[in-house]
C-alpha positions as CSV (number, residue, x, y, z in Angstrom):
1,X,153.2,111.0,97.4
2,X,150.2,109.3,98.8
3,X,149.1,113.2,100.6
4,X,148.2,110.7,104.1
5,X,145.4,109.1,101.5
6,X,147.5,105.8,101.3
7,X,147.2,105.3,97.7
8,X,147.9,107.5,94.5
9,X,144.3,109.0,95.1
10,X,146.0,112.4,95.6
11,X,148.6,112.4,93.0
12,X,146.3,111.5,90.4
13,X,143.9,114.5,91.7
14,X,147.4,116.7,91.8
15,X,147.7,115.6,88.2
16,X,144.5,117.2,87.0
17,X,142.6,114.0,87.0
18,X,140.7,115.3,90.4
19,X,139.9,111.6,90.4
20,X,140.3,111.4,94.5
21,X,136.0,111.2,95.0
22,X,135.2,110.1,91.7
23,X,133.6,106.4,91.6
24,X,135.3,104.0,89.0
25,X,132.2,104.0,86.2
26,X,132.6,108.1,86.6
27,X,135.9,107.8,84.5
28,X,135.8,108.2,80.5
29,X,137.0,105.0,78.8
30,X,139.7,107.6,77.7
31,X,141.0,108.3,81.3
32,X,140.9,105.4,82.9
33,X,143.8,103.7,81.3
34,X,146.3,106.3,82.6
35,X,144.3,106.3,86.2
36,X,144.6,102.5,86.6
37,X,147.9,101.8,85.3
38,X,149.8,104.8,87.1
39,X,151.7,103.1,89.7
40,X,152.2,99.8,87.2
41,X,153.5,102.2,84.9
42,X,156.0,104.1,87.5
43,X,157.0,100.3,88.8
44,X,157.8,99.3,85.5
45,X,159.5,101.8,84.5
46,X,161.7,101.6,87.8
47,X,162.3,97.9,86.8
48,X,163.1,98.0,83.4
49,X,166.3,100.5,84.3
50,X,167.5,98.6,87.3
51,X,167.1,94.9,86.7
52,X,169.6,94.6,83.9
53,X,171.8,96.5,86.0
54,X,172.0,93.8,88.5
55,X,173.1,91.2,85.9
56,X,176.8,90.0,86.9
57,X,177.2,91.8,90.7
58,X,178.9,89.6,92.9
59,X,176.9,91.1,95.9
60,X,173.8,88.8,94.4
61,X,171.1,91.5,94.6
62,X,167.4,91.1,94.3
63,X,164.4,93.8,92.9
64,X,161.4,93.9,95.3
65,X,158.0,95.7,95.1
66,X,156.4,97.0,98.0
67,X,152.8,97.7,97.3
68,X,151.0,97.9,100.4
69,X,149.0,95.2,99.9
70,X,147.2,94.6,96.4
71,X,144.5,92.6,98.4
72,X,143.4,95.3,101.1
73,X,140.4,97.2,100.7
74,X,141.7,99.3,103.5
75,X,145.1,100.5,104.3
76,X,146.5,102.0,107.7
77,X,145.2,105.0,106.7
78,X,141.8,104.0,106.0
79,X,139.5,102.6,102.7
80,X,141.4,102.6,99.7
81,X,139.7,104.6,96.5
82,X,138.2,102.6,93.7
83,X,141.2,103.6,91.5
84,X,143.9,102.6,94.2
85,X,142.3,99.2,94.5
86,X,143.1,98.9,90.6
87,X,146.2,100.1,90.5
88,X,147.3,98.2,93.7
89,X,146.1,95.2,91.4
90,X,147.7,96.4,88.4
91,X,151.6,96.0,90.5
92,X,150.6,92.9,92.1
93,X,150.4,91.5,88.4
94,X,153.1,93.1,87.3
95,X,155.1,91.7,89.5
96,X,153.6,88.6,89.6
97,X,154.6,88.5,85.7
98,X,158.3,89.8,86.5
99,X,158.8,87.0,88.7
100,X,157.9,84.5,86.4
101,X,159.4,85.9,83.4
102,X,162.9,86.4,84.8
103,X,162.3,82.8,86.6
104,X,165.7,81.0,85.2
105,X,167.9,84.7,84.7
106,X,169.8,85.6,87.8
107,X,167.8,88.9,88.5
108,X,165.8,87.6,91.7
109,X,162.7,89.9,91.8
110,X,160.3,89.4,95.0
């Protein structure tokens, strides 16, 4: 998904947004709000269908996000784009907010 860019830069172009060279200010107020919550979005989306799923399994499963890092300007594959580093953000607090919310349930989320 990440086209060797490391982040979403290339889907997003792929998805007509061409936003893989565009600076962060170059984005309408209109577009940006689809650009920066992409991945937050797809995470959420993922977790909202599995999580009560795992209510009652004897197996005691857990839900973890793998982002890559939400603090890294640069990932193994070199700088992240402007857009990335939001939406790298954007699933750290997501999760962040998971965790706590589901705190006391038995749905373990990392």
């Amino acid at each position: 998904w990440a086209n060797h860019a490391g982040d979403e830069s290339s889907t997003l172009a792929a998805q007509g947004g061409g936003s893989s060279g565009l600076r962060l200010l170059s984005f309408e107020p209109s577009e940006f709000i689809s650009h920066a919550t992409q991945l937050a979005s797809l995470h959420y989306t993922a977790a909202h269908s599995l999580l009560p799923r795992m209510t009652g399994s004897p197996n005691r499963p857990s839900y973890t996000f793998v982002t890559g890092g939400g603090g890294a300007l640069h990932t193994a594959w070199g700088p992240r784009s402007a857009i990335g580093q939001v939406n790298a953000h954007a699933v750290w607090g997501l999760s962040a907010a998971l965790r706590c919310e589901v705190s006391e349930s038995n749905w373990p989320v990392r």
